[in-house]
N, C-alpha and C positions, 0 to 999 in steps of 0.2 A: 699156578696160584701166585701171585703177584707179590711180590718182597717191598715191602714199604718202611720206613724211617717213624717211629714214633718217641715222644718227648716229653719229659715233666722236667721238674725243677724241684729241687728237695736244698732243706736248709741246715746246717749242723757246723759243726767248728773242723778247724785245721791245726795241729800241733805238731811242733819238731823244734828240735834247738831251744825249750824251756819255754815256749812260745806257743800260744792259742791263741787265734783268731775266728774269726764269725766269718763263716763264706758261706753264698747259694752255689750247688755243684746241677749243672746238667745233668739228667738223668737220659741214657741214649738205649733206645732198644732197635734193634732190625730184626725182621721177619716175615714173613704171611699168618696167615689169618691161625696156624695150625702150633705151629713153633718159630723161636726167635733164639737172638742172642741178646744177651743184659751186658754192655758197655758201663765197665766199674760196680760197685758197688756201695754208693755214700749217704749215708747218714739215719736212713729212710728204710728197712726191707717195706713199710706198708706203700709209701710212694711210690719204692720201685715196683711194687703190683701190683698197683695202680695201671702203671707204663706198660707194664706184660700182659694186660688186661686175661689171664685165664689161660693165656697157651702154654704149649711146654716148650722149658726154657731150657737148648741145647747144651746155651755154657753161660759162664759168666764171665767175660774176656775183659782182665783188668791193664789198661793203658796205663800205670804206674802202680805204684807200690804205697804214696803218701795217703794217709791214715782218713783222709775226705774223700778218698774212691775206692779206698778196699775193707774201710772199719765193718761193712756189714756182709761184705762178702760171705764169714763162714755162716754167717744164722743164714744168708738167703739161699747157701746149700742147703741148708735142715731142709729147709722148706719147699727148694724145687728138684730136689735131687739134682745136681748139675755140677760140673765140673769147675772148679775155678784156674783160668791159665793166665800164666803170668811168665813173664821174662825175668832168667834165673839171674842176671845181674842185678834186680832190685832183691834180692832177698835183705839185704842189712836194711833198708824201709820197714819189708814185712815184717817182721821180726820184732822191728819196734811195735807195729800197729799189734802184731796176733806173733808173740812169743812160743807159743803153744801150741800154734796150729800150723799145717800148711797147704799149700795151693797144691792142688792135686796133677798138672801137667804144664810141661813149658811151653812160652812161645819163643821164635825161632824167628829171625828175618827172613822175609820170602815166603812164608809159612802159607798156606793156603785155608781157612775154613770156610764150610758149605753153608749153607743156611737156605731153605728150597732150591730155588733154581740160581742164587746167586754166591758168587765167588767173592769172600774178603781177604782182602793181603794183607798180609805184620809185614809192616814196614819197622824196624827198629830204630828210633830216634833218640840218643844217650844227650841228655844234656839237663834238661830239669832234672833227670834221675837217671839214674845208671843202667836203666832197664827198661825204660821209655817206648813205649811203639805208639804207631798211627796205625790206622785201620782203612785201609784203602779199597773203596767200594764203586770201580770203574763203571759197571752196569746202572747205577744210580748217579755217578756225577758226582759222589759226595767222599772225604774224606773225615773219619774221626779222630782228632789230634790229642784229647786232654787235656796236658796242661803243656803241649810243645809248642802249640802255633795256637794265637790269638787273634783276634781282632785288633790289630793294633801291633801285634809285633809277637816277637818269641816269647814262651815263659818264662816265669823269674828263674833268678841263678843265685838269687843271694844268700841259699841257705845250704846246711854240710848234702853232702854225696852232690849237688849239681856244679856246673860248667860254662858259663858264657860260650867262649869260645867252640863250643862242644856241640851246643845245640843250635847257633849258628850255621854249623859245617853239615850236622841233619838234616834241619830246613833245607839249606840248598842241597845238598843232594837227594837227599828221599822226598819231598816234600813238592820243591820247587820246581821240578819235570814235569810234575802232574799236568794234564789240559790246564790253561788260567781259568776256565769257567768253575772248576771242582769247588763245589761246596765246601766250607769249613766249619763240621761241627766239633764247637770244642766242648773243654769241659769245665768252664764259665764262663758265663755271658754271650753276647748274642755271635750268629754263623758270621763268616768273611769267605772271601774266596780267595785261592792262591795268590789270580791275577792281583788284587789288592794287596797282600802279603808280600809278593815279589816287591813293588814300590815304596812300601813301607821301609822293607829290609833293607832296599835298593843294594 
């Protein structure tokens, strides 16, 4: 059964640092037709199942820890029974976002999960966040970045727990090996490809 890339767009705010702003976040699911995985968790659980259209949902694999991709992570466990995994160096993010609650297993650079017939890597990317991964999906062509690589260049770094210099040294080494062709879905605004990213970066 065939593993496909499906997508919405849900809209809700970003806070940290005394700070709230208005952002649309990608909403990213991978699967076949039976079960998938839910990429973040922002703003939306009806949006995001929406994007899960009815299957069951493995895990809910969150590329950071900031409060516009993990705010609804715990309600969209109630509701699909599924695991939420995260990388244990964002916990001081999560914490902010859900004080009370936690993600139920880590991710790991190199990490492997299955989802039908296809293999996704945790690539661990520290630099917007301390606990940052990509989701590298070689059988599809496509990597999921977040908030670490953009269209247009790396994530921001100008707020507490991130790094310029950090997620810079990510990009090139986790990131920037990938084929040039590798799709880039991130987690705002529209795809890019490495190949483009690499020039941008130069």
């Amino acid at each position: 059964m065939a593993v496909r890339v499906d997508h919405g767009v849900t809209s809700g705010t970003f806070s940290l640092d005394g700070e709230t702003h208005q952002v649309d976040n990608n909403v990213w699911v991978i699967g076949d037709d039976q079960e998938c995985l839910v990429i973040d968790a922002p703003h939306s659980v009806e949006d995001i199942l929406a994007v899960v259209g009815g299957r069951r949902v493995k895990a809910i694999v969150c590329t950071h820890a900031h409060d516009d991709h993990v705010g609804m992570a715990p309600a969209l466990r109630e509701i699909v029974r599924a695991p939420i995994l995260l990388h244990p160096d964002d916990r001081p993010l999560w914490e902010l976002a859900h004080p009370d609650d936690l993600w139920d297993a880590d991710l790991s650079d190199g990490q492997v999960i299955e989802i039908g017939d296809t293999d996704v890597t945790v690539l661990h990317t520290p630099g917007h966040a301390p606990g940052a991964v990509c989701l590298s999906v070689p059988s599809l062509g496509c990597v999921f970045t977040g908030d670490t690589l953009f269209q247009g260049g790396p994530g921001a770094t100008g707020r507490s727990f991130s790094d310029r210099p950090t997620i810079e040294s990510s990009i090139r080494a986790k990131l920037f090996p990938l084929p040039g062709e590798t799709v880039v879905h991130t987690g705002h605004g529209d795809d890019t490809t490495i190949a483009a990213e690499v020039s941008n970066l130069g």
